[in-house]
N, C-alpha and C positions, 0 to 999 in steps of 0.2 A: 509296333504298327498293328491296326484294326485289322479282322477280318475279311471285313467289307473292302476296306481301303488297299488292301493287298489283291483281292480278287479285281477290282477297280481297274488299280495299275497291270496283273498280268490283261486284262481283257483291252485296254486301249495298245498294251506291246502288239498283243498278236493282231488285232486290227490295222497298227501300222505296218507289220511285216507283210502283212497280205497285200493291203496298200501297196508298197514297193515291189513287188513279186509279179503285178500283175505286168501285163503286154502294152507297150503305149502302142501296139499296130493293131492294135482290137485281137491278137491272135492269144488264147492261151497257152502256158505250155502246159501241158499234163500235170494232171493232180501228183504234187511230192517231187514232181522233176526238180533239179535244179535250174538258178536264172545267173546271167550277168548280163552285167552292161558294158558298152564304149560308147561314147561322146563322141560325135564330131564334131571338134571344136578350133576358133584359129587354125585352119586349114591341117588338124593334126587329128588322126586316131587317137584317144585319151582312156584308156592305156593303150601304148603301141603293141605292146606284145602281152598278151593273157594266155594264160592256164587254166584251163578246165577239164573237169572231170567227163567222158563220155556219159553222155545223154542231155548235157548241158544244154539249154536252150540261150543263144546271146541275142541280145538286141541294143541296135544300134541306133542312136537317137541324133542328127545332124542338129545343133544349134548353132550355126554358121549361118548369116544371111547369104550364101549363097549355096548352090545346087554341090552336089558329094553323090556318090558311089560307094557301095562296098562291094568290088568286084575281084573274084577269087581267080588266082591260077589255074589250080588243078585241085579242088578238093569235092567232095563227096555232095557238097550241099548248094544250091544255086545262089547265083550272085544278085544282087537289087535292082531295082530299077533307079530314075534318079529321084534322091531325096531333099526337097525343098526344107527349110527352116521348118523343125518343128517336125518331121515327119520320121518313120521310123522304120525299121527293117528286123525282122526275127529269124535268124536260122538254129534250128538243134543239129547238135555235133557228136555224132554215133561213133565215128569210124575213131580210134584212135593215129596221130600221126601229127607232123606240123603242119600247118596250110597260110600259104602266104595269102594276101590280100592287097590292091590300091582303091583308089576313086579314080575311075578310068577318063575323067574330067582332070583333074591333078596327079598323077602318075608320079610324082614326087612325093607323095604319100602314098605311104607303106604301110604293111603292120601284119602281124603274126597271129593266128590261134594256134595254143597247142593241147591237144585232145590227151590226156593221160590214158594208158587201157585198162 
């Protein structure tokens, strides 16, 4: 493989990682933070239970035509407001520890962060 053709392909990778990394709430996380995602989708957190690293910034994106929550028990970062189709929610996760979560609209959905220290 070409020079060019190789600088080509790393230069459209790291374009798309940056693509993906960013915030669909218009929020960034901090330059080199880490990111992840959950879905809410078919009335389900998608993943129900995640793992991340402290400082991790999650964001949560409802594709559900209907309204969802991601409202926390007791954990260190605040809970959303409601999220229509399409709308999204960002919290970073400092405190190491597990932190339950529902949609305070369906309370039959559950789901877990757990903050590594």
């Amino acid at each position: 493989m070409n020079t060019t053709r190789s600088f080509i392909l790393f230069a459209s990778a790291v374009a798309l990682g940056l693509t993906a990394c960013s915030s669909a709430s218009g929020e960034s996380p901090e330059s080199g933070a880490e990111t992840a995602a959950v879905e809410i989708a078919d009335s389900q957190f998608q993943p129900q239970d995640i793992e991340v690293a402290s400082g991790t910034s999650i964001t949560w994106t409802n594709v559900d035509d209907v309204p969802h929550t991601v409202t926390f028990d007791d954990s260190p970062v605040a809970s959303s407001d409601e999220l229509g189709d399409g709308d999204s929610f960002t919290a970073t996760f400092d405190d190491p520890g597990t932190f339950s979560y529902v949609c305070a609209l369906h309370p039959e959905m559950s789901a877990t962060v757990t903050v590594a220290g």
